[in-house]
C-alpha positions as CSV (number, residue, x, y, z in Angstrom):
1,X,84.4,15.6,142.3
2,X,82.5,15.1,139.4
3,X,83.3,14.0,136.2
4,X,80.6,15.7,133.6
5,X,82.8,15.0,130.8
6,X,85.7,13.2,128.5
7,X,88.3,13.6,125.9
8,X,89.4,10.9,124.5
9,X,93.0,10.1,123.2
10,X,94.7,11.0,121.3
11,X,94.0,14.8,122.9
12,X,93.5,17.2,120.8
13,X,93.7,20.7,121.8
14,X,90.9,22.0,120.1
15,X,88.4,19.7,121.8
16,X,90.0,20.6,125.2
17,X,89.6,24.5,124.3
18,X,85.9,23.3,123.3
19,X,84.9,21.8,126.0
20,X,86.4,24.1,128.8
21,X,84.6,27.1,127.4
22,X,81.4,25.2,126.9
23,X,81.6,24.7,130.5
24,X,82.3,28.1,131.5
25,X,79.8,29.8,129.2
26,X,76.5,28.2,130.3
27,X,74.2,30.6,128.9
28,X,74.4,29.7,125.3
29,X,71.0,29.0,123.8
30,X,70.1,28.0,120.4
31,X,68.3,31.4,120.2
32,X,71.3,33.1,119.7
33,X,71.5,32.3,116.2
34,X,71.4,35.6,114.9
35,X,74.5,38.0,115.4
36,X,74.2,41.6,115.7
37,X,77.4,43.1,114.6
38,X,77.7,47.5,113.3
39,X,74.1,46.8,113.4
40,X,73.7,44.1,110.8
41,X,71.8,40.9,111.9
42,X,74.1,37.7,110.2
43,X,73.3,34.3,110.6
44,X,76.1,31.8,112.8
45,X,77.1,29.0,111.5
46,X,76.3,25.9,113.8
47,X,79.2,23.9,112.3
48,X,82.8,24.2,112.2
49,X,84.9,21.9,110.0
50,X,88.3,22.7,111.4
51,X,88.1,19.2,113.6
52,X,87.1,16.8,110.4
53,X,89.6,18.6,108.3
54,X,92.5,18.1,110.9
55,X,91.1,14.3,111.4
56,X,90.8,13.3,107.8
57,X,94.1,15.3,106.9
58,X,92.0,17.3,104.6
59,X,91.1,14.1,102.4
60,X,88.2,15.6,100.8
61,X,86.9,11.6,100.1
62,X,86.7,11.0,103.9
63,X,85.4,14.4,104.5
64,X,82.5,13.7,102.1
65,X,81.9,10.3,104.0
66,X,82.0,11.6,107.2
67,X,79.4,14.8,105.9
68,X,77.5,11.8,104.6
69,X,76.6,9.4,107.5
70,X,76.0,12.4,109.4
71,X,73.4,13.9,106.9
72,X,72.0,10.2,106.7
73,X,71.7,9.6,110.4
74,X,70.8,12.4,112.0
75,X,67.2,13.1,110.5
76,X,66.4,9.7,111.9
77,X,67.6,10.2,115.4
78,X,66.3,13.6,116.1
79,X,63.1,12.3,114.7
80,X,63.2,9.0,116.9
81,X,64.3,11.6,119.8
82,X,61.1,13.2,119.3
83,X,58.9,10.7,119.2
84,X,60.6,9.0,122.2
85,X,59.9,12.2,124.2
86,X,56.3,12.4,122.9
87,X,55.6,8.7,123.5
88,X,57.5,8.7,126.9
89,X,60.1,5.8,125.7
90,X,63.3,6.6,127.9
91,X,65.1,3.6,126.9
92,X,64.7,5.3,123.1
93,X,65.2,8.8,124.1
94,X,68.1,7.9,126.3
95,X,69.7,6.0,122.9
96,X,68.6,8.2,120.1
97,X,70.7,11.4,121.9
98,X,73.4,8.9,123.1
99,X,74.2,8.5,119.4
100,X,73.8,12.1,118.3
101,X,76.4,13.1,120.9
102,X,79.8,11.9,119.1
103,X,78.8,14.1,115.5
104,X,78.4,17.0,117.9
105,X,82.5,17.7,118.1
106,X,83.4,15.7,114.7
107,X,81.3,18.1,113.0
108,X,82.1,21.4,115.0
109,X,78.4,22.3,116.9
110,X,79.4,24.2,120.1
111,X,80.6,21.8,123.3
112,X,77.2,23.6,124.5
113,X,74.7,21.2,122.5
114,X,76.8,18.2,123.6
115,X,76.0,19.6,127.4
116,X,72.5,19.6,126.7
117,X,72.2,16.0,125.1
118,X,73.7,14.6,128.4
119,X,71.3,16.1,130.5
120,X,68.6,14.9,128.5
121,X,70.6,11.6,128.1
122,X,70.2,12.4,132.7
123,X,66.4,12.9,132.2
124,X,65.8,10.0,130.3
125,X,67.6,7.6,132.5
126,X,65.9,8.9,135.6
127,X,62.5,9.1,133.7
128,X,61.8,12.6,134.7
129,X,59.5,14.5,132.1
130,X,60.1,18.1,132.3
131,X,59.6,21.7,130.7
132,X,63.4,21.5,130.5
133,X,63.7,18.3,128.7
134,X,61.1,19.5,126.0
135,X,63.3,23.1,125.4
136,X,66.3,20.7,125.2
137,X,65.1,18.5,122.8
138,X,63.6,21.0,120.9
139,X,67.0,23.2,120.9
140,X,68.6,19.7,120.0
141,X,66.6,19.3,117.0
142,X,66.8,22.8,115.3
143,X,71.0,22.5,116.0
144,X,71.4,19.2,113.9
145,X,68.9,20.4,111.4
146,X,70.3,23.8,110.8
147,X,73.9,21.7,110.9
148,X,72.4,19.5,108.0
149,X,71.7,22.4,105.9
150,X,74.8,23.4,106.4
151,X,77.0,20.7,105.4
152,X,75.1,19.9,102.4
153,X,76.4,23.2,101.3
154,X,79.6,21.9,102.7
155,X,79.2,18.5,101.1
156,X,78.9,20.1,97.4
157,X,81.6,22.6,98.0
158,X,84.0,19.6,98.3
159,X,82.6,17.6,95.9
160,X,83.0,20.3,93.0
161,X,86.4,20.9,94.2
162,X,87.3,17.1,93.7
């Protein structure tokens, strides 16, 4: 058996239901962003704030902090994860995504992302440049920078509600 994956305690239920279906739907793709529905094309959210809320107990303080470290860190890491890539510098690569992973189910981004920031996390460690590693960092990238957008709007939704 092999273990591609963890939970940690204390389990929530959400996560679990997360995870299992990113594992069972293995086709998702970042360019899927656009949802046709009655024949209207509307945009999907890459976030989903149901796991902060439940985690902060709705504090809208810590929910601002949270939104805030992750708007302040995660230019700099998909920008170091780029240049890593382009420079070859797995030992940087390898670190950059390892820290990106934890804001992917604290902030709501599909299980999916998370899936493909360990197999470049894989890549990295085995030194392997690829086609694949290059779609996944790219498809990376354009999920925590369409999440940014996102919780800014987020971020000053709260903070006018305060």
């Amino acid at each position: 058996m092999l273990l591609n994956d963890y939970i940690a305690k204390p389990l929530d239920e959400k996560v679990l239901y997360n995870k299992i279906v990113g594992f069972v739907k293995n086709d998702f793709s970042v360019r899927d962003h656009i949802k046709e529905e009655n024949g209207r094309h509307e945009k999907i959210k890459y976030t989903d704030l149901e796991y902060l809320i439940h985690h902060t107990k709705s504090s809208p303080t810590l929910m601002m902090e949270m939104i805030s470290l992750y708007l302040e860190q995660t230019p700099t890491l998909v920008d170091t994860m780029k240049k890593s890539l382009h420079d070859n510098d797995w030992k940087s690569l390898y670190s950059s995504v390892h820290k990106l992973i934890p804001s992917f189910s604290i902030m709501g981004i599909n299980p999916n992302y998370e899936g493909m920031a360990k197999r470049v996390q894989k890549y990295a460690s085995t030194q392997q440049r690829s086609d694949e590693i290059l779609e996944l960092v790219i498809q990376i990238k354009t999920v925590c920078m369409q999440a940014c957008e996102e919780l800014k709007e987020e971020y000053d939704i709260i903070k006018n509600r305060k």
